[in-house]
N, C-alpha and C positions, 0 to 999 in steps of 0.2 A: 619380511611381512608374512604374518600366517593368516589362515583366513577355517574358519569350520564348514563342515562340508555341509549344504543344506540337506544332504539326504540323512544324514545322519541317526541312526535309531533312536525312537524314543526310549528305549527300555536305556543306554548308557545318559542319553542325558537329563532322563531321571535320577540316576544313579552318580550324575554330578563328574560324570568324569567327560572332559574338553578332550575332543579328538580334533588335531589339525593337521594341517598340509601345509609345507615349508614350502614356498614357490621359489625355488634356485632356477638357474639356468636353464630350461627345458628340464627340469625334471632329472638333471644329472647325478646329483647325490643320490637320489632316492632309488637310483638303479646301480648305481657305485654299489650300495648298500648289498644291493638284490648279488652281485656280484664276488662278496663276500662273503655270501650265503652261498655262493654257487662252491667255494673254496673251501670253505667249511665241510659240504656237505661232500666235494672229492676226498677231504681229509679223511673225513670217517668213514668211508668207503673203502679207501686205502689201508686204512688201521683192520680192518675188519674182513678183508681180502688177505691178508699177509696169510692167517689160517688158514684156510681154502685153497691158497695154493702152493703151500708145504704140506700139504693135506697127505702127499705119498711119502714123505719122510719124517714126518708126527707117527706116521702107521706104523711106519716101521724101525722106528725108534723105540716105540711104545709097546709094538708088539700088538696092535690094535686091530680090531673086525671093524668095517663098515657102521655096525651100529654101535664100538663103543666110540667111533669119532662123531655118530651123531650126537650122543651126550654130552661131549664138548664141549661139541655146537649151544645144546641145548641149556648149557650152564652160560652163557651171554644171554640167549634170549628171554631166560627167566629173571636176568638182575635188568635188564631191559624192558621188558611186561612191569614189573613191578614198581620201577623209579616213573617209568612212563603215569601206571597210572596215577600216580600222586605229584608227578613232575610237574604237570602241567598247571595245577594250583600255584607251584613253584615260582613259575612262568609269571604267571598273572600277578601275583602279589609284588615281586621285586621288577620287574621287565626284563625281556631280553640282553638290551645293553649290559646290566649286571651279571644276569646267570651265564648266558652262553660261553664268554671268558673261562668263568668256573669248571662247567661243561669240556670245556675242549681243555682245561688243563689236566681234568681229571683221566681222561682218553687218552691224552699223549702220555703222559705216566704209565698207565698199563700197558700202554703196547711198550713202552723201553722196559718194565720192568717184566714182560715175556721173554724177554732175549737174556736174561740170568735166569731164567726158573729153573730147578735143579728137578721138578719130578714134573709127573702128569699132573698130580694133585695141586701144584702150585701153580702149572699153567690153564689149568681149570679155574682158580683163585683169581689169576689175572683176565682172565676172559669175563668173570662173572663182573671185575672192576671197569672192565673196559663197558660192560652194557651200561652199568652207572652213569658213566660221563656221556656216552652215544648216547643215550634212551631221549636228551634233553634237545638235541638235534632241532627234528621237527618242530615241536610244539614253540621252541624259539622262533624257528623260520618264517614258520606259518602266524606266529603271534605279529612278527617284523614284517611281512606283507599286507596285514589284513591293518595294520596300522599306518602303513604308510600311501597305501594303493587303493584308486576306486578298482569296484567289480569289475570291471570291465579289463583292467590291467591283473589281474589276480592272476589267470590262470597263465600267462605269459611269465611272470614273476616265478610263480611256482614251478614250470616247469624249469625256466633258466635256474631255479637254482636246487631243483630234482634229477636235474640231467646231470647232475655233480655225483650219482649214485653211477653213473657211467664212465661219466670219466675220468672217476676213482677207479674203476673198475679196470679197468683200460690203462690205466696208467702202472695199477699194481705188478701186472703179468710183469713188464718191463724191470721193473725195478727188483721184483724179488727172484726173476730167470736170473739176470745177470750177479745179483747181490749173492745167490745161494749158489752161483758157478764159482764166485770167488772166495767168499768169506762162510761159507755154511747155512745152515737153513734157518737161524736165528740170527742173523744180522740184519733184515730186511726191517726188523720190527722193532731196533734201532733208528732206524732212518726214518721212518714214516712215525715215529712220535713225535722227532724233534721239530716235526713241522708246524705244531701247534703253536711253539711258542712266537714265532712270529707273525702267527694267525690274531695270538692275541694281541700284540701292538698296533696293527693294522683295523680291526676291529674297534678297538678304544681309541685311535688317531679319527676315524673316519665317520662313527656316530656321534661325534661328541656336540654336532649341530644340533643332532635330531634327540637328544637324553631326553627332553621333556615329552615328543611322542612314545617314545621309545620306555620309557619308567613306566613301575608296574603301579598298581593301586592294593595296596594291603588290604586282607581281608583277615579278621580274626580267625584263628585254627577252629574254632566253635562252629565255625559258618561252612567249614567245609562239607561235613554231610551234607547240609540244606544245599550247596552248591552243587553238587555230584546228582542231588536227586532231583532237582531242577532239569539239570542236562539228561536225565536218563527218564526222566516221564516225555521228554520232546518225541515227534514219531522220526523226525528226521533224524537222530541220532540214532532210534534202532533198525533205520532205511540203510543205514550205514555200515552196521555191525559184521552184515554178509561180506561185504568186500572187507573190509578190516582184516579180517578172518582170510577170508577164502584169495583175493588177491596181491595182499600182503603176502601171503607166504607163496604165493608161487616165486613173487620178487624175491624173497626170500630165500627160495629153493635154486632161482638160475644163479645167485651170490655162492651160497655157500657149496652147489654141489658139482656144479658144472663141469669146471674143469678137474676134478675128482675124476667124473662122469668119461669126460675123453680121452683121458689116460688109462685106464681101467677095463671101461667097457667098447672104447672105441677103437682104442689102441695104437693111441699117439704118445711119443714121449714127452718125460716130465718138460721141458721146454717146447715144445711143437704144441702141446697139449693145452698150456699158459698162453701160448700166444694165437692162440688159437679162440683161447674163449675173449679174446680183445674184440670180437668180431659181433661176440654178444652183447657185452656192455657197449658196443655202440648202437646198438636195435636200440635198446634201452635209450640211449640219449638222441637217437632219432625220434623214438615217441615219444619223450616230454618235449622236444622242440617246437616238435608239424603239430603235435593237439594245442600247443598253447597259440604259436602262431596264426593256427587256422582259425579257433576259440574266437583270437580279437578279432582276427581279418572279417570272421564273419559279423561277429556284433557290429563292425563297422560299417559293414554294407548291408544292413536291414534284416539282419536275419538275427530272432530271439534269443536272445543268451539263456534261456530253456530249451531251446531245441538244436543250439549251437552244440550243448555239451550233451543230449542224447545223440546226436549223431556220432559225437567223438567216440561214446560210450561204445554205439554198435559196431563201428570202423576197430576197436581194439578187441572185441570180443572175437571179432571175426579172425583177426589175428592170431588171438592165442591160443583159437581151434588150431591153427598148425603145431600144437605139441602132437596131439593125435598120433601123428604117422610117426613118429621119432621114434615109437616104441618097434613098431613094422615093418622098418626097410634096413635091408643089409647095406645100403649102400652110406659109408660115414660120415659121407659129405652133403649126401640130401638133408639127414638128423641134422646138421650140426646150422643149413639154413635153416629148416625150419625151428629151430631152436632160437635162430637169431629172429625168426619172424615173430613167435609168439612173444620175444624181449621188447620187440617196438610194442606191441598189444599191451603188453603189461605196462609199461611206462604212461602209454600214449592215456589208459583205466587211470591209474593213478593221480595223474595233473589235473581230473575234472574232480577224485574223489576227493583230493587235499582240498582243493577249491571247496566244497559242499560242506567240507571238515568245519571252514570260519565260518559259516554261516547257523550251525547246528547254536551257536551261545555267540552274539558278538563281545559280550560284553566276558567272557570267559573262555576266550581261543584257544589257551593253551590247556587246561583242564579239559576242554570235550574232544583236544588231539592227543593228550595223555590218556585219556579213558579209551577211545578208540584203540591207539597204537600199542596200548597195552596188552589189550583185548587179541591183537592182532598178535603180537608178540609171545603170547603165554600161547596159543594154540599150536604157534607156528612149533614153539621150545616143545613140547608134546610131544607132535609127530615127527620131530627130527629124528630120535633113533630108531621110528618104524621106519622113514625112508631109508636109512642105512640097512636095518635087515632087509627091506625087499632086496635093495643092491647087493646083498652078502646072498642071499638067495636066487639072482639070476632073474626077478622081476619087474627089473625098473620100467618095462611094458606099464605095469598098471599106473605106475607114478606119472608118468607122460600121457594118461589116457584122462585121468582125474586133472590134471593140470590143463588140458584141452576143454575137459566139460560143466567143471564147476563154475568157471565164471560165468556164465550163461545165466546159472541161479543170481548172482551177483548182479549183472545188469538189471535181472528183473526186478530187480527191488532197491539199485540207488536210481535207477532212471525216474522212479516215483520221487528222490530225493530231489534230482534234476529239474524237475517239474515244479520244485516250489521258488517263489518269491525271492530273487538272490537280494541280500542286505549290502548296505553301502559301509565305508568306515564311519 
């Protein structure tokens, strides 16, 4: 039995496209689904962690400074900025159920095909492939919840399947300590490809109810300017652009630099040092859990889902003030809490801004999270190998002091986003 939601925006069914709700069991599939995304999103965490923590023997294989491994870095986030921003048209046109497959096939390839790369240049070649298939991540996700879920269930959805950035995260240290103690620092990135392929049988076994929510609605390639500039004259899309920017790439920064960071400047070894930033990635998957639980708990007992997700907003702001002192105390184990406090802050930001993401274009979710995430991607690729020189340079002080203070700009200008009118499916 399917039934349309009456809240349903005029602008989509103007635009003739049926959005509906499958009413299964309590709602089991449709978080089955959500669940799949949670798996999805450990995969590419995982794939993209392998880097980061062979990060000390890339270096010295390579023969490499601080900031030539920030360019890398910064060769993923450029083919990642890029697919993102046109990805997300991608998104919309065929649906999720079709791209994501694609997406994660093309990811688990690059990461097995970094485990032969014979130079730096080749495994730069393979990072820039691996952003291709990552980049489509989100805007599938977030296309897959905002399709299947009222508002009210969003930010829950998003986080359960954001907190996958965790426990990917968390799972990696494990698997590449032991892989690179037994088999070398390229066998990890073997194992963590082949996982896709069973990602995609499980994904095509378990949508296959929901293909007609799930399908995209084509849009002539003509139409995509007009689309793009649609989304970009909204004010809520440029309420967004701050954090895009500014708390994407702190996320950005506890992934890829972290446990570099504690091996290096803290002076833990390569295994102590890995399992040590396990401690972050779970901050990280404590703040999408408590923001999105809290998010419904509240809307449930009377309190505005406007002022449900500024509060979220301040409670993580608050948090990700404790970079601050990281940069200031000799002691390596105060840093390395407050590291884990500003990971819940950063998380906890993100599961209200993804949420704000679907509502910027209902009828175009995965283009205004491609533009966004791109957006957020390209700046991050930028300043990646300045944060390697200040580290080559003995100043990661100022990196932990900006990562403490810019979100503050951030809040002040999605919490205006916060404040507007959330849209149903």
């Amino acid at each position: 039995m399917k039934k349309v939601w009456r809240d349903t925006p005029k602008s989509l069914m103007k635009a003739g496209v049926k959005l509906t709700a499958v009413t299964d069991r309590g709602g089991r599939l449709k978080w089955t689904v959500c669940l799949l995304l949670l798996l999805a999103t450990v995969m590419n965490y995982v794939d993209r962690q392998v880097l980061s923590l062979t990060a000390t023997k890339l270096i010295a294989e390579f023969h490499l400074s601080e900031e030539g491994f920030g360019h890398v870095v910064s060769a993923f986030r450029y083919s990642y900025a890029f697919v993102q921003l046109f990805g997300g048209w991608i998104v919309d046109a065929y649906g999720a159920r079709t791209v994501f497959p694609v997406a994660v096939g093309i990811w688990s390839m690059a990461g097995i095909l970094t485990a032969f790369a014979p130079t730096l240049s080749a495994i730069v070649g393979c990072r820039f492939l691996l952003g291709v298939g990552e980049a489509f991540n989100w805007p599938c996700a977030l296309k897959t919840t905002e399709r299947l879920l009222e508002p009210a269930d969003r930010p829950l959805a998003n986080g359960i399947f954001n907190s996958g950035t965790a426990l990917g995260a968390m799972l990696a240290p494990v698997v590449v300590t032991i892989s690179v103690s037994k088999w070398g620092w390229r066998s990890p990135f073997i194992f963590t490809g082949a996982l896709g392929v069973v990602w995609i049988f499980l994904w095509l076994r378990f949508t296959r109810a929901r293909s007609c929510d799930l399908a995209g609605r084509r849009t002539a390639f003509a139409r995509v300017p007009a689309i793009f500039a649609a989304i970009a004259r909204k004010k809520s899309f440029w309420l967004l652009v701050t954090s895009a920017v500014i708390v994407n790439s702190v996320s950005y920064f506890l992934a890829d630099w972290i446990p570099l960071y504690l091996q290096t400047e803290r002076g833990f070894s390569f295994g102590i040092g890995n399992m040590l930033s396990i401690l972050v990635y779970a901050g990280l998957d404590v703040g999408n859990l408590i923001t999105g639980v809290f998010a419904r708990a509240a809307t449930r007992h009377g309190v505005s889902i406007r002022r449900a997700r500024t509060l979220s907003l301040l409670a993580s702001c608050i948090l990700m003030s404790c970079a601050i002192p990281v940069g200031f105390t000799h002691y390596r184990y105060l840093a390395l809490g407050c590291i884990v406090l500003t990971a819940v802050g950063v998380a906890g930001f993100l599961v209200i801004y993804l949420t704000l993401v679907q509502e910027v274009e209902p009828l175009h979710v995965g283009a205004a999270a491609g533009m966004l995430g791109g957006l957020g991607n390209l700046f991050y690729g930028l300043i990646s190998p300045y944060i390697g020189h200040l580290a080559d340079l003995g100043q990661t002080r100022l990196t932990f002091l900006l990562v403490g203070m810019l979100p503050w700009l951030a809040f002040f200008t999605i919490s205006q986003a916060a404040r507007m009118k959330p849209t149903a499916p």
